[in-house]
C-alpha positions in Angstrom: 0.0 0.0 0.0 1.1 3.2 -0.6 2.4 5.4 2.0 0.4 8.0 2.0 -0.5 11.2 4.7 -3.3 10.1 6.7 -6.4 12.2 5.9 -7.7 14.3 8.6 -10.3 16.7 9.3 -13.9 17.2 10.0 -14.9 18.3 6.1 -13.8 15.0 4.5 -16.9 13.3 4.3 -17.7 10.3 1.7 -21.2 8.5 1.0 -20.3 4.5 -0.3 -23.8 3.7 -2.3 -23.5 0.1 -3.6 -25.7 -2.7 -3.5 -23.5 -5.5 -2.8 -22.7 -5.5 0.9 -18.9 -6.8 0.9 -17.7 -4.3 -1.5 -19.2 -1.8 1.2 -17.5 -3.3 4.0 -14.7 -3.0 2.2 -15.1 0.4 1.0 -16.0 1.7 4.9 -12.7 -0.4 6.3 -10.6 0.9 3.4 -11.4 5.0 4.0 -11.8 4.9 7.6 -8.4 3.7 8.3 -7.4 6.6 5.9 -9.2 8.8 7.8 -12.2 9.4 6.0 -15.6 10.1 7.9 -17.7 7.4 5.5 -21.4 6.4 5.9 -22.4 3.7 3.4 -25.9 2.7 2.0 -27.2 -0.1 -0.3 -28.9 1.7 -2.4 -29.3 4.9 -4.0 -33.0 5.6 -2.5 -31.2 5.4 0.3 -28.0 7.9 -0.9 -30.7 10.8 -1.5 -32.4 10.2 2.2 -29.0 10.3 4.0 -27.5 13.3 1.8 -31.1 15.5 2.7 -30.1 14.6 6.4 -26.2 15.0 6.4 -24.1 16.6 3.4 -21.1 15.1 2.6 -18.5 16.1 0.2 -18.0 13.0 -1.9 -19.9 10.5 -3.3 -18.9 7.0 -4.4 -21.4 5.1 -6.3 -21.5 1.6 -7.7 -23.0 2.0 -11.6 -25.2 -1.3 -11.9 -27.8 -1.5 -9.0 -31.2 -2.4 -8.5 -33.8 0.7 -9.2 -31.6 3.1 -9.7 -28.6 2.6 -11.7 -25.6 4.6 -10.3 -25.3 7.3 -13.1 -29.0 8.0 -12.7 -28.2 8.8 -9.1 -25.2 10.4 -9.3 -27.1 13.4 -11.9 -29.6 13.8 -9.3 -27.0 14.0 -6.7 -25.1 16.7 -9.0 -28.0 18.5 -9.6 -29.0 18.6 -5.9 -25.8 19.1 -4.4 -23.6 20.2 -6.8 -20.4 20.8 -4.7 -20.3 17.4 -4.0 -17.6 15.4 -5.6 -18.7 12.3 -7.6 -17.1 9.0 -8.5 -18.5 6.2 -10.2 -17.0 2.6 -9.4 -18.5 -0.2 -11.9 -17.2 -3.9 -12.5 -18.5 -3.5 -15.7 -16.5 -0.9 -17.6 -18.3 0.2 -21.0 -17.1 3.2 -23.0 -20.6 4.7 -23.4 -21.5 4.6 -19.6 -17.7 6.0 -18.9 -18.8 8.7 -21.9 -22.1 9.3 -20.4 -21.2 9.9 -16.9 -18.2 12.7 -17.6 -20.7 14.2 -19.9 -23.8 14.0 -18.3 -23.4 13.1 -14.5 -19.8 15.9 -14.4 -18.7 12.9 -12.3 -14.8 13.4 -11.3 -13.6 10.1 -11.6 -14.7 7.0 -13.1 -13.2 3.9 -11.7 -13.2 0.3 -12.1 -13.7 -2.8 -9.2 -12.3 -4.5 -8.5 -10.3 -1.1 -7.5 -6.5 -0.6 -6.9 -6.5 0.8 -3.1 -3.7 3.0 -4.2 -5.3 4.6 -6.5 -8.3 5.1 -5.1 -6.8 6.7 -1.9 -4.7 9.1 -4.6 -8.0 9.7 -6.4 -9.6 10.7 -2.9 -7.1 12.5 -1.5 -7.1 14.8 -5.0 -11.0 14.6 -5.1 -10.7 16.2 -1.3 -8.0 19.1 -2.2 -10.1 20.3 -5.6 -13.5 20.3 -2.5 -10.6 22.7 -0.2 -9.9 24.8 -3.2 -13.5 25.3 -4.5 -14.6 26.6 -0.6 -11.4 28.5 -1.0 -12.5 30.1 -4.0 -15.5 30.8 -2.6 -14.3 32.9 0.1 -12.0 34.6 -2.2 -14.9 35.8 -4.1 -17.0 37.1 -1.6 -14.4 39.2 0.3 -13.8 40.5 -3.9 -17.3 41.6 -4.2 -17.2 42.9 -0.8 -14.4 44.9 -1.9 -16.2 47.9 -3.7 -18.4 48.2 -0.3 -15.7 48.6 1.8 -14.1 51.2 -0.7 -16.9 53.2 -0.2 -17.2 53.3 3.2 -13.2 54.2 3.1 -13.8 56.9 1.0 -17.0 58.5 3.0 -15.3 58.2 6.4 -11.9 59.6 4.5 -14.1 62.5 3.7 -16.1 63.3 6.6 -12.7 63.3 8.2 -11.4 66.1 5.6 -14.7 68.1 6.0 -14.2 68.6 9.5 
């Protein structure tokens, strides 16, 4: 296994949606000893019920799944919660479905199973530092628009100051 710095932090959240209950065992084990704060779910029903409860900032999802295939639920999930980070795992790789769901679902990886845990911590740990730079971003905006606000105020209090 690779050696790699031990994710920590209370906005590192993943959702594991797949229907096949070892893979999630595996899944949960795998990120929680990375550090990862990981809820998993057997279905994608179940994904959208626990993501209206509690956000989290990345989503892996199995592809082929009872009711819901994962693609299907990873464009709701994008269209709900569209800072959240998406990965579709699928033991059946086919280029339209990997075509469809950068396309359509904006997902940021799509990976197959059985998965290498290297690369799938690397994928993570890359998914979780373009989540940091988006809030960064973010803030950076805001205090920009704030900017012409605080000008003005400058410039008022600079010349009430000179009028006195």
């Amino acid at each position: 296994m690779l050696n790699m710095p031990r994710d920590t932090g209370s906005s590192k959240k993943i959702l594991v949606v797949d229907d096949d209950r070892g893979v999630r065992s595996a899944l949960v084990r795998t990120l929680s000893n990375a550090g990862y704060d990981v809820t998993s779910v057997g279905e994608a029903a179940e994904g959208l019920a626990h993501l209206i409860l509690e956000p989290v900032d990345l989503v892996l999802s199995d592809h082929l799944m009872p009711n819901m295939l994962g693609l299907d639920f990873l464009k709701l999930v994008r269209t709900r919660y569209p800072d959240c980070v998406r990965i579709l795992l699928t033991a059946y790789p086919e280029v339209k479905t990997a075509i469809e769901a950068i396309n359509h679902g904006e997902i940021y990886r799509f990976m197959l199973k059985p998965w290498d845990e290297d690369e799938l911590l690397v994928t993570l740990h890359l998914a979780f530092e373009q989540v940091q730079l988006r809030g960064e971003n973010r803030k950076l905006l805001t205090f920009l628009r704030q900017q012409p606000e605080l000008l003005a105020r400058y410039e008022q209090q600079a010349n009430a100051s000179n009028s006195s």
